[in-house]
N, C-alpha and C positions, 0 to 999 in steps of 0.2 A: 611762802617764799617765792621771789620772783622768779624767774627765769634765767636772769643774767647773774644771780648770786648763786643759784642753783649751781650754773656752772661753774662760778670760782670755787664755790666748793668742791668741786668734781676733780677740780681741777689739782689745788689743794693739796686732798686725799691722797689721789696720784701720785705727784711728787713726793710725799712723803714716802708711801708706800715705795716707790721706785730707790729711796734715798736709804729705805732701812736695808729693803733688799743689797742694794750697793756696799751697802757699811757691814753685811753678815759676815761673821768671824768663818772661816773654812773650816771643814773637818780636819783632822786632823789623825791622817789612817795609822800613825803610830800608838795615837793616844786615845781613839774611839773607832775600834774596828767593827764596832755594832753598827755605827753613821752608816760608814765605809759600805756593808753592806746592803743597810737598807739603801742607802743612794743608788747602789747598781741594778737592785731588785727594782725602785723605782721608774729608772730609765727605761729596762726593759718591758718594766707594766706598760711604763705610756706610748710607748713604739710598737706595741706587738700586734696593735691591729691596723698599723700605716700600711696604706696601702700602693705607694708612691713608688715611680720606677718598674725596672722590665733586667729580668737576666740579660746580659751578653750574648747575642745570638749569631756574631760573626765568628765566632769557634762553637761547634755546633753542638759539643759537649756541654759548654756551657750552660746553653738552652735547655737541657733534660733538667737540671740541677731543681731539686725540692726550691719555689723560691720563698715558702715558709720557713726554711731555716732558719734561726735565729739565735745568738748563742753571746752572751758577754762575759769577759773574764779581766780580770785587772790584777796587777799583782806589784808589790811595793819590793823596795830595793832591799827592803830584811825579808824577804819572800812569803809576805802576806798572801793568799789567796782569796780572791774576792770573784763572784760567781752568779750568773741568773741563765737562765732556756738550756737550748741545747749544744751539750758541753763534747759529745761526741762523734757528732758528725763530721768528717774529713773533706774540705773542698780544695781546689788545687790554689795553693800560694799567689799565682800567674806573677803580677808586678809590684811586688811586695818582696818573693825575689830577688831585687834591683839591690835593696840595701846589703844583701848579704854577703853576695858577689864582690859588690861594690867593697866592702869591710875587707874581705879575702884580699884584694888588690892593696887596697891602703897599707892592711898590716903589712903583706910580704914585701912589697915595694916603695911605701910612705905616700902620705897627697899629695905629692910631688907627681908621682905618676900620673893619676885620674889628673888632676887641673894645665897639665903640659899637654896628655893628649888628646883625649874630647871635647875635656875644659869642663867648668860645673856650672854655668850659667844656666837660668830658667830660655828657654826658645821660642815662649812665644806662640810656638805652633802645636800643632796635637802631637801628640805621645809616638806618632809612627810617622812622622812628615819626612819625605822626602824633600821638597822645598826648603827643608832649614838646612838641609846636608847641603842643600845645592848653595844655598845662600852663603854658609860659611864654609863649605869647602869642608863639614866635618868636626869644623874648630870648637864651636860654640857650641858644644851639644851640653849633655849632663849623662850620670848614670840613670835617672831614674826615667828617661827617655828609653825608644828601644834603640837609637841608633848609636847613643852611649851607651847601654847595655850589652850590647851586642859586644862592644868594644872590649870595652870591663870582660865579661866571660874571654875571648879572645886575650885577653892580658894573663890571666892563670897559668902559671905555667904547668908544663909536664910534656913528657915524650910521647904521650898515647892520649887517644880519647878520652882511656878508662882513668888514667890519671888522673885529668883533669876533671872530670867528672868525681873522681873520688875527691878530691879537695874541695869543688864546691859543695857536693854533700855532705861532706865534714862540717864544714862552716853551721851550715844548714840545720843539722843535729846538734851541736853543741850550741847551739843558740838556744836550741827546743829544747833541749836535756832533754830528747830520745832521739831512737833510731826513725829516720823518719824514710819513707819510700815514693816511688815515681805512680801516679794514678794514672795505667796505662789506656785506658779508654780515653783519658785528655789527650795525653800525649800523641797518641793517634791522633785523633781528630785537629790538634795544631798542625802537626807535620805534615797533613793530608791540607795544610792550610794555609800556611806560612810564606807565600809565592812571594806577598810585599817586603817580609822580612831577608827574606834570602835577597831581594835586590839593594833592601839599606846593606846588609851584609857587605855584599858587591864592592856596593857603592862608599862604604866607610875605608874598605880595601882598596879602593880605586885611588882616593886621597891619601891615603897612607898609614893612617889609621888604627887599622886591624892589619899583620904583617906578614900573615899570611893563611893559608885555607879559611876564607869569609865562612865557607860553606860548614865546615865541623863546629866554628862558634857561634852559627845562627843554631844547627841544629840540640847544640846544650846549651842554646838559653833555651829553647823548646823544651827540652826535657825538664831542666830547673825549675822553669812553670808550671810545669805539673806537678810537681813535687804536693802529697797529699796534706791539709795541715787542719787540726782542729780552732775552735779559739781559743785554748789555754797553752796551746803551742803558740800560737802567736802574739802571746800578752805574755809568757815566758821570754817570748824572743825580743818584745820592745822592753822589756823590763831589764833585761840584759845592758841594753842601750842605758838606759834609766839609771844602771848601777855601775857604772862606767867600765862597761865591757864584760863584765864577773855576773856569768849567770848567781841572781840571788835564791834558786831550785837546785840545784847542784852546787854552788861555790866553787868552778871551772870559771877561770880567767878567759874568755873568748878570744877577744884583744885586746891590745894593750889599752888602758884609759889614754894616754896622748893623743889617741886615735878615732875615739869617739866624737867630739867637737865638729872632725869635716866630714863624716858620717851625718849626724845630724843638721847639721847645716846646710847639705845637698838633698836631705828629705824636705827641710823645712821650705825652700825654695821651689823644690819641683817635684814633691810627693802627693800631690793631688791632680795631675793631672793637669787642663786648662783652668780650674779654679784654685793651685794650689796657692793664691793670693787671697782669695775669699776666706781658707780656711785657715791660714793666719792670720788673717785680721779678726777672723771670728772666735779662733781659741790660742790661737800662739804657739801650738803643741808644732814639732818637728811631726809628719805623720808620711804614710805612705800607703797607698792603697792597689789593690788589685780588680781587675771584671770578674774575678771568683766568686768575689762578693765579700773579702774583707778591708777591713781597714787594719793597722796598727797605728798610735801615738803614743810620743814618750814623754812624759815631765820630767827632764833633768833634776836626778838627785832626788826623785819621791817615786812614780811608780810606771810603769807599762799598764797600758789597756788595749786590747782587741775588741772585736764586733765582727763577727760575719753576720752577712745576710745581702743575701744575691743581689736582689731588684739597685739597681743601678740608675743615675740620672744620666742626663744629658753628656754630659761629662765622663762618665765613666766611674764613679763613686758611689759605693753603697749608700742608700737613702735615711735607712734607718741606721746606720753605723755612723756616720755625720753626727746626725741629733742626739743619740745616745752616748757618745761621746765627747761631743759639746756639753752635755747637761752634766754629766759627772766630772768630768774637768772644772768646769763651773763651779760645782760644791766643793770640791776638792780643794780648789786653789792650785788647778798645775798646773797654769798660764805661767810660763818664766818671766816673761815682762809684767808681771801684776807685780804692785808691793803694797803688801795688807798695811792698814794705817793702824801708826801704833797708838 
């Protein structure tokens, strides 16, 4: 065979192979919960010896964290449990966080609130820019920034710290169906750390903002980021999302489902951080990530999945929770913009 037929064949092959792949029917985690499994055992097989990325080392707690942890959990909107590594290790939530908060606000005040006063546009600039505040004066932020964040906790209401504080851990726990606590060796080491965040604080109060004491809801988003979570607290809490608001582990209404849509919408846009356009284009899922080293993504209407695991890119994103999460979304079918051909 010659050479240049060699290749059309090769070529061929390919295409094919490429075309059957394309055309594979999804699992279907209601109606082959064995797939379901083996798929996430899969992921985790072929992730667990990447060795790609580096913990968070600008909060210095960060840095001790095991960065072999690794841990996947998915869980469907009739509260399936699906499960591979380590299912018990607690790392701190950090900006992952943002969505909860943020939910806290929507419900008790509508998205009216969030898009009037931060606003929920993606910024363009990194996760902690002060340059965007300056640029818009404040306007253009989002929650899942810290300079919307920041904002967002500041919007909570209550007459005291511990108030306040009690409602965001409300949230917080009924999303996880438990009781969830503050990891106080994190939280230390933010607060011993937070110098740029107390000045976006400032600075969000300076424009208007935040309406008053910057300083108390810089220091409970501090605390909220610590806040300790497993993966299957965090695949509880996207799956929540997933089942429009109603934890599907307890059957607790969280919030309202009218509510869910601008929730998800403000992860899908700005819950990766500076690539959160890459990983829309690469799985479609609303997702939001932390330097803890997890991720969470929701597929509207089928299931929640989590991934912790520290080592972090460039960007700020777990390495192995990306691809682990792409590849099982993939089998799955929980890209919402995908429509399987009939």
């Amino acid at each position: 065979m010659s050479a240049r037929i060699r290749n059309i064949v090769v070529v061929v092959a390919a295409a094919f192979v490429c075309g059957a792949a394309a055309a594979k029917t999804p699992v279907d985690p209601a109606r082959d919960p064995k797939a379901v499994q083996t798929t996430v055992e899969a992921a985790y097989a072929k992730y667990r010896g990447l060795q790609e990325g580096k913990n968070a080392d600008y909060i210095p707690a960060l840095a001790k964290v095991d960065p072999n942890v690794y841990g996947i959990a998915l869980i469907t909107v009739d509260g399936k449990v699906f499960t591979a590594g380590d299912l018990a290790t607690e790392v701190s939530i950090q900006s992952i966080s943002k969505v909860f908060t943020m939910a806290r606000v929507i419900e008790d005040q509508g998205p009216a609130a969030i898009a009037e006063n931060m606003g929920v546009d993606a910024t363009g600039q990194v996760f902690n820019s002060i340059v965007a505040i300056e640029h818009y004066r404040g306007s253009e932020m989002n929650a899942m920034v810290n300079p919307g964040e920041i904002t967002s906790t500041s919007m909570v209401t209550g007459g005291s710290y511990d108030e306040i504080w009690g409602k965001i851990l409300g949230i917080h726990n009924n999303f996880a169906g438990r009781s969830l606590s503050v990891l106080e060796d994190v939280y230390k080491s933010e607060a011993e750390t937070n110098q740029r965040n107390q000045a976006i604080g400032r600075l969000m109060f300076a424009y208007g903002h935040i309406k008053d004491n910057p300083d108390r809801a810089t220091d409970i988003y501090t605390r909220q980021c610590s806040i300790g979570v497993n993966v299957k607290d965090l695949a509880t809490m996207a799956a929540t999302l997933a089942n429009g608001g109603k934890n599907p582990v307890t059957g607790k209404q969280v919030i309202g489902a009218d509510n869910v849509p601008e929730v998800l919408a403000v992860m899908a846009t700005a819950g990766l951080y500076d690539d959160s356009g890459k990983w829309l284009y690469r799985t479609g899922l609303p997702a939001k990530s932390g330097v803890g080293g997890g991720i969470i993504a929701v597929a509207p209407g089928k299931f929640g999945i989590a991934v912790i695991s520290p080592p972090l890119d460039a960007a700020g994103n777990s390495v192995r929770a990306q691809n682990a999460i792409a590849d099982i979304s993939n089998a799955l079918g929980g890209n919402p913009y995908s429509i399987t051909p009939r």
